[in-house]
ROSE-4610 file (N, C-alpha, C; in Angstrom, 1 decimal, always signed):
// ROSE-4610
residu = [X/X/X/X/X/X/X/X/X/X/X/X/X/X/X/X/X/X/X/X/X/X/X/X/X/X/X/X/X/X/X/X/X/X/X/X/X/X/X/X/X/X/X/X/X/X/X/X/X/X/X/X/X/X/X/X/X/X/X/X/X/X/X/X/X/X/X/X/X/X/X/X/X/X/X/X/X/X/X/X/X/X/X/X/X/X/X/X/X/X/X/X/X/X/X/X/X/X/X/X/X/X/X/X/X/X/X/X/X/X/X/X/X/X/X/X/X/X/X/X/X/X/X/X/X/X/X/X/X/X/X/X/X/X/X/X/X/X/X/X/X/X/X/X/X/X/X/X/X/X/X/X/X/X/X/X/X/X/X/X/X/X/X/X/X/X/X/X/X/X/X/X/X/X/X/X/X/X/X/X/X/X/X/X/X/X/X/X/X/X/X/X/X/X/X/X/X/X/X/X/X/X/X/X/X/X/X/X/X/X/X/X/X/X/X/X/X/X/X/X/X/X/X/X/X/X/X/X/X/X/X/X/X/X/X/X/X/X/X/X/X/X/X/X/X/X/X/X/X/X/X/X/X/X/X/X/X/X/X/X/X/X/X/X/X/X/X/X/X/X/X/X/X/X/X/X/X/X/X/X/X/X/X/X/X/X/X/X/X/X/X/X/X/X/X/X/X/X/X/X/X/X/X/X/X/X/X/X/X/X/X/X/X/X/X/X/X/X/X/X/X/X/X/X/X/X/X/X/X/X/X/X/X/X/X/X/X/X/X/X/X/X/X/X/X/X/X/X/X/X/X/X/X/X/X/X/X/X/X/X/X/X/X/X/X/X/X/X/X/X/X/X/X/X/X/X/X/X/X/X/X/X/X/X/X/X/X]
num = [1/1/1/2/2/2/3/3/3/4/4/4/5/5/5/6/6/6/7/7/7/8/8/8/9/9/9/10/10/10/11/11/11/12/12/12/13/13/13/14/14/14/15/15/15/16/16/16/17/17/17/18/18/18/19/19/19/20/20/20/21/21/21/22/22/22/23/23/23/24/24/24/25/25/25/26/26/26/27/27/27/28/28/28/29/29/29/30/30/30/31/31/31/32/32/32/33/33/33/34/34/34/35/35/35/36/36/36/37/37/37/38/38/38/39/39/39/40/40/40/41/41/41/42/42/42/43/43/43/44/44/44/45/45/45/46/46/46/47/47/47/48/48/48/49/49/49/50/50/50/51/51/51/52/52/52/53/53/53/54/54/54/55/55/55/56/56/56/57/57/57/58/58/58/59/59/59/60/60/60/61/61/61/62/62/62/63/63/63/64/64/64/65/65/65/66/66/66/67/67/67/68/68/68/69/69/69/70/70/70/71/71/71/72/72/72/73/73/73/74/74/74/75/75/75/76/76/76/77/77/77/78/78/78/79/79/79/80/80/80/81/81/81/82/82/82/83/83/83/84/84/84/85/85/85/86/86/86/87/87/87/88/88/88/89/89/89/90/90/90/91/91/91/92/92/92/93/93/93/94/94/94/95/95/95/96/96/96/97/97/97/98/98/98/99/99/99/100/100/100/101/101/101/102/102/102/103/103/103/104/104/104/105/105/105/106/106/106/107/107/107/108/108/108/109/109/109/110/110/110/111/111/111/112/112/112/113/113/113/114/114/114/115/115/115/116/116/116/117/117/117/118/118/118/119/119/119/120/120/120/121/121/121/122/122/122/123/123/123/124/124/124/125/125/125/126/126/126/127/127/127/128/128/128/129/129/129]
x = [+93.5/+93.5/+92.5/+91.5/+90.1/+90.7/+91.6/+92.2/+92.7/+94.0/+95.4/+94.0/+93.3/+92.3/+91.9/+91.1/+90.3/+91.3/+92.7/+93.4/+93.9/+94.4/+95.5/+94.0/+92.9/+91.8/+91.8/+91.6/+91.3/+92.7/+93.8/+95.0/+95.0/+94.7/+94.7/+93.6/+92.1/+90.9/+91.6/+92.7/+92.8/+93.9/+95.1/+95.8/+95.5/+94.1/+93.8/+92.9/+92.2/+91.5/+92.1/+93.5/+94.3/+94.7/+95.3/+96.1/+94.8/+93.5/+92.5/+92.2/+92.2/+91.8/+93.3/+94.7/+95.6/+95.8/+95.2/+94.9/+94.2/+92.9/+91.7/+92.2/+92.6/+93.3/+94.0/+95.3/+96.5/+95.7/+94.6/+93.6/+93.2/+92.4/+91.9/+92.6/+93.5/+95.0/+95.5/+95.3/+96.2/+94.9/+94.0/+92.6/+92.5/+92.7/+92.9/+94.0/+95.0/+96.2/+95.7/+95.6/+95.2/+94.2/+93.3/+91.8/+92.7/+93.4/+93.9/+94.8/+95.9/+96.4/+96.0/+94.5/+93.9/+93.1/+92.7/+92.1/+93.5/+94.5/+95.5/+95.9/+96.3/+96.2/+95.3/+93.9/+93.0/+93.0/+93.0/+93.3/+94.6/+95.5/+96.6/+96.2/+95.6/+95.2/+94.3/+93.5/+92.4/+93.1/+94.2/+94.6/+96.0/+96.3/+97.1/+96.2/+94.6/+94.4/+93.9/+93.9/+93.5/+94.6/+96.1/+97.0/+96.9/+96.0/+95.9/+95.1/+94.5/+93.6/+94.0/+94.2/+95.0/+96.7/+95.6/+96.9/+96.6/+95.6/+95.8/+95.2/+95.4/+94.9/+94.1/+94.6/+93.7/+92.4/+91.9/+90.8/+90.3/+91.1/+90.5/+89.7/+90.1/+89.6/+88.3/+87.7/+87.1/+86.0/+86.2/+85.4/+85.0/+85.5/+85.1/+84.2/+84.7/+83.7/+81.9/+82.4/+81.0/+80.4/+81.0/+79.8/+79.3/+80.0/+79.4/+78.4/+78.4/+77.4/+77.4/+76.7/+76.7/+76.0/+75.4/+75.2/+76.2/+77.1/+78.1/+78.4/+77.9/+78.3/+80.0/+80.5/+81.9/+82.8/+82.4/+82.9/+82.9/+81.8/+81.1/+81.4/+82.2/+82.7/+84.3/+84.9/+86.2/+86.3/+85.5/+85.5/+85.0/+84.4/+84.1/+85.8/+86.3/+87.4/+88.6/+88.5/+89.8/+88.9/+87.5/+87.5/+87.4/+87.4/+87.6/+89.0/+89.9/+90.9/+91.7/+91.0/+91.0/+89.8/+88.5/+87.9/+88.4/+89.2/+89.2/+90.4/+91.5/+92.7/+92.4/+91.4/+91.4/+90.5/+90.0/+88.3/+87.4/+87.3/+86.2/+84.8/+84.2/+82.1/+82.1/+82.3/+82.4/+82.4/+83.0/+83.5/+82.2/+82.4/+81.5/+82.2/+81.5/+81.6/+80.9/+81.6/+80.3/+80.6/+79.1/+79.8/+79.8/+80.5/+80.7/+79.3/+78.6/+77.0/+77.3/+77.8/+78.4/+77.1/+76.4/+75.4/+76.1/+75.9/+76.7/+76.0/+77.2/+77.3/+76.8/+77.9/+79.0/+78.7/+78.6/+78.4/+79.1/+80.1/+80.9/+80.1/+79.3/+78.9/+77.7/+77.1/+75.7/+75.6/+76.7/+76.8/+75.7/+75.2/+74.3/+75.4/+75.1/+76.2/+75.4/+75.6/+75.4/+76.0/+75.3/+75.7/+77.0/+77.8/+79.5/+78.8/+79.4/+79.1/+80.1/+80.2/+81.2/+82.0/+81.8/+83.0/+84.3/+83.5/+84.5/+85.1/+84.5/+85.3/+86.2/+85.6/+87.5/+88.4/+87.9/+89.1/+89.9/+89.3/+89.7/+90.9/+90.4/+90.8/+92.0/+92.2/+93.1/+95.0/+95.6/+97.2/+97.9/+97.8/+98.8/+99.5/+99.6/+99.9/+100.7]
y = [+102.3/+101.1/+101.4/+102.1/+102.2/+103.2/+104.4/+105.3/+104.6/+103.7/+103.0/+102.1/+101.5/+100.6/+101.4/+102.6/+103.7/+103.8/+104.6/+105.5/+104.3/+103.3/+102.1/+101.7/+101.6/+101.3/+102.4/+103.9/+104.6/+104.8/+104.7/+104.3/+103.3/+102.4/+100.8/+101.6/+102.2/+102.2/+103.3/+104.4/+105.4/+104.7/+104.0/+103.5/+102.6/+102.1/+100.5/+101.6/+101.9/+102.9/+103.7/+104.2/+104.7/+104.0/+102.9/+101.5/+101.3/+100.6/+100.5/+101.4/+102.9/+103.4/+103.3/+103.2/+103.3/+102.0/+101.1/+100.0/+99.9/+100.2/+100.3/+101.4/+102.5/+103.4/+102.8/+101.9/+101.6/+100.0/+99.5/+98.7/+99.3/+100.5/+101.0/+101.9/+102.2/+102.5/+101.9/+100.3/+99.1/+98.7/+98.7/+98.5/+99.5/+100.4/+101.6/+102.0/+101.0/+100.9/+100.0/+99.3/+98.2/+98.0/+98.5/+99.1/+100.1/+101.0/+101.9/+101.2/+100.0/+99.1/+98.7/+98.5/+97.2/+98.1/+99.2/+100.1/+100.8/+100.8/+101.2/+99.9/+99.0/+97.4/+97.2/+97.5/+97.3/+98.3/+99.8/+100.4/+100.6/+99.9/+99.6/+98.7/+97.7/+96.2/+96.9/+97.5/+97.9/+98.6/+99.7/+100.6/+99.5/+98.5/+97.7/+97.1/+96.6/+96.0/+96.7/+98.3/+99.4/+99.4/+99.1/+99.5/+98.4/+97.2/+96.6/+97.5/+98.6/+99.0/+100.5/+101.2/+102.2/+102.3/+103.1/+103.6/+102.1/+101.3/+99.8/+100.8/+100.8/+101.1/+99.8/+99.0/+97.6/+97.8/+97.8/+97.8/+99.7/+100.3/+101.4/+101.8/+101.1/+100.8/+100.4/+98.8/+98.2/+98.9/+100.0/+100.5/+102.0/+102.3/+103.4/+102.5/+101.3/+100.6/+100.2/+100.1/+99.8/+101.0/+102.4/+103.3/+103.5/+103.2/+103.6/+102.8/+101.4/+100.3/+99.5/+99.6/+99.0/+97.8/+97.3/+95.7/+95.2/+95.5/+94.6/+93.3/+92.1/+91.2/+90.8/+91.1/+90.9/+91.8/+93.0/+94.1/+93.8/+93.3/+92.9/+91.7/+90.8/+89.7/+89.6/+90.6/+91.3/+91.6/+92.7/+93.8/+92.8/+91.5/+90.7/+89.8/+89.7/+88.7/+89.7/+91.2/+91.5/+91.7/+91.7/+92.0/+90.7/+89.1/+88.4/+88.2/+89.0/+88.8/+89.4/+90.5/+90.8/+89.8/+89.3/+88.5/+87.8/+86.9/+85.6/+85.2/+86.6/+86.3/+86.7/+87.5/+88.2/+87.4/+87.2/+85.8/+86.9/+87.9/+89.0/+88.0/+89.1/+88.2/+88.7/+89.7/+90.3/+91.5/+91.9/+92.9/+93.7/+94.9/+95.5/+96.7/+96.8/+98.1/+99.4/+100.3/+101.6/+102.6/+103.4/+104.5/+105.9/+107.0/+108.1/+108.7/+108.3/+108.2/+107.2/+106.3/+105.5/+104.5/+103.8/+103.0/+102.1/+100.6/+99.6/+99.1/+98.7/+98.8/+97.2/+96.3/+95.0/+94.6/+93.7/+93.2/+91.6/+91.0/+89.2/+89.2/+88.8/+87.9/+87.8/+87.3/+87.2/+88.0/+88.3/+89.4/+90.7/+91.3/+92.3/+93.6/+94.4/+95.5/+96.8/+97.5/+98.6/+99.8/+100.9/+102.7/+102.1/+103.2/+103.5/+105.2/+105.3/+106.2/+107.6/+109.0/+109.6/+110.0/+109.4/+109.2/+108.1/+106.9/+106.1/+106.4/+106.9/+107.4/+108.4/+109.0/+110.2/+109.3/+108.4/+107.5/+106.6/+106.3/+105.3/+106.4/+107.3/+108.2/+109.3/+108.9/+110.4/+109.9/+110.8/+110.1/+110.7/+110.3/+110.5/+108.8/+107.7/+106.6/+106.5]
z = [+171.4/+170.5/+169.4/+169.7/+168.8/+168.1/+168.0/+167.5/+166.4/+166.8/+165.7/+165.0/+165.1/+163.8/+163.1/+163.6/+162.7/+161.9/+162.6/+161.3/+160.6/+160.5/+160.0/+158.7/+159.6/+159.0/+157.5/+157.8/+156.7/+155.9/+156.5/+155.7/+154.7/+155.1/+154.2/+153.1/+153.4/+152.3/+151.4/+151.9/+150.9/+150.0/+150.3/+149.6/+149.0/+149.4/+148.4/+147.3/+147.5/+146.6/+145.8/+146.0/+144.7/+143.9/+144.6/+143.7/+142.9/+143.4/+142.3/+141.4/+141.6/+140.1/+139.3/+140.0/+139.0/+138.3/+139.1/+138.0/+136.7/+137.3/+136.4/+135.1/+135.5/+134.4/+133.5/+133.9/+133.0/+132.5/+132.9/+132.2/+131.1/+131.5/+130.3/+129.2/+129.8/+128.6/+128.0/+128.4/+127.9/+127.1/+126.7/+125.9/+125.0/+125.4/+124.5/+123.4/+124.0/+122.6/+122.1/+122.5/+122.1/+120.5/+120.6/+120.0/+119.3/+119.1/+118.5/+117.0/+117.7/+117.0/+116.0/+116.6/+115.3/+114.5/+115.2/+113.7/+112.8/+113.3/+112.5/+111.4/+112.0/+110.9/+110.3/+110.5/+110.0/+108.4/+108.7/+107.9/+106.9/+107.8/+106.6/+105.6/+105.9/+105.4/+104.1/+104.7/+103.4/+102.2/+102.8/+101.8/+101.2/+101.9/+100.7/+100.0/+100.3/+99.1/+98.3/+98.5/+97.9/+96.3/+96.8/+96.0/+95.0/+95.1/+94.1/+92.7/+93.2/+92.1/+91.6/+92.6/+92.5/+91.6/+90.2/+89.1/+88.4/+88.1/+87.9/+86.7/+85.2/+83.9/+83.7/+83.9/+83.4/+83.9/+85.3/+86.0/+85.9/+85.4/+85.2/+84.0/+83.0/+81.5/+81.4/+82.2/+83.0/+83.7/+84.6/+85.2/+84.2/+83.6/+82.1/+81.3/+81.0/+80.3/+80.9/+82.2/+82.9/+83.0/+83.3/+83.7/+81.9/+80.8/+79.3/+79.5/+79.6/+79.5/+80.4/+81.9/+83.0/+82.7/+81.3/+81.2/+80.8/+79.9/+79.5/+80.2/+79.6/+80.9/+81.0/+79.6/+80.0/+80.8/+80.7/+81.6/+83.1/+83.1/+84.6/+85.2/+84.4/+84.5/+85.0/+84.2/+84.4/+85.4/+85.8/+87.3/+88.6/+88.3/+89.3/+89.4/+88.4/+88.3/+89.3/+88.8/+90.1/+91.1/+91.8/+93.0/+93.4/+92.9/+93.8/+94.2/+93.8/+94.2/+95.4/+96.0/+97.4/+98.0/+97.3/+98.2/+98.6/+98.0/+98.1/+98.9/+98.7/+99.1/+100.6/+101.2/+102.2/+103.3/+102.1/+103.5/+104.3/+102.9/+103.6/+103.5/+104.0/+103.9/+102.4/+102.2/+100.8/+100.3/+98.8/+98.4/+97.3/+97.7/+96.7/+95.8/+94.8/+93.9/+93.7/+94.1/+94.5/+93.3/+93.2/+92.1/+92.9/+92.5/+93.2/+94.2/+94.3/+95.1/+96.0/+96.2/+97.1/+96.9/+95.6/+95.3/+94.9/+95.4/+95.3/+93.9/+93.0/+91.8/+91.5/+91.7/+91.9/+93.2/+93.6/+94.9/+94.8/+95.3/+95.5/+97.3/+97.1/+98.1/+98.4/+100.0/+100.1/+101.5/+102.0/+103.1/+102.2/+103.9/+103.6/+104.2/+103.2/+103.1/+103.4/+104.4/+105.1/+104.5/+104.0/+103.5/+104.4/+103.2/+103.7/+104.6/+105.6/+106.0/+105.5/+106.1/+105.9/+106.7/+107.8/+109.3/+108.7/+108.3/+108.0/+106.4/+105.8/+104.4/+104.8/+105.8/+106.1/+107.0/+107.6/+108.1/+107.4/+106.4/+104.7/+104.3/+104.0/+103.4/+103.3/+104.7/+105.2/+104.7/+104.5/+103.8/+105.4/+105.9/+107.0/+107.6/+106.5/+107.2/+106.4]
């Protein structure tokens, strides 16, 4: 009798113990797409509101005019007028303006804005989407 409980016994802990890690696994593969998803949406999201500016001559004109004379306040007025237009339409904390040093230029908000790193500039960046 003490035989059939042991083995029935270590039968039940090896089968319950595989079912749990195959759980826990297809848990953490289902979080894992998951999290994959939203940094893909996320970086779609950015690079459409990218295509607002991208090949835009208007705002390119605008940003030639600011590095000649980075006081101009109408320049600066302009270049604030199309970035509230991903602000505002997006309901970011807020949008900034960098110059090729990645030194925030322009800043729309009161959000405190953190160095762009260059992990996430090659992730911005890459044309594979």
């Amino acid at each position: 009798m003490i035989v059939i409980i042991l083995t029935t016994g270590s039968l039940y802990y090896i089968f319950a113990s595989k079912n749990y890690k195959v759980q826990i696994s297809e848990e953490l593969s289902a979080i894992a797409d998951m999290k994959v998803h939203e940094l893909e949406q996320w970086r779609k999201e950015r690079l459409s509101n990218a295509e607002l500016f991208y090949d835009n001559l208007i705002f390119a004109d605008e940003v030639k005019s600011f590095f000649k004379n980075p006081n101009d306040s109408v320049t600066i007025r302009n270049i604030k007028n199309w970035m509230n237009i991903i602000y505002q339409a997006e309901f970011f904390n807020g949008v900034f303006f960098e110059d090729n040093l990645f030194n925030k230029k322009i800043i729309i908000s009161e959000a405190i804005f953190f160095p762009t790193t260059r992990l996430l500039q090659s992730f911005l960046f890459r044309n594979d989407v």
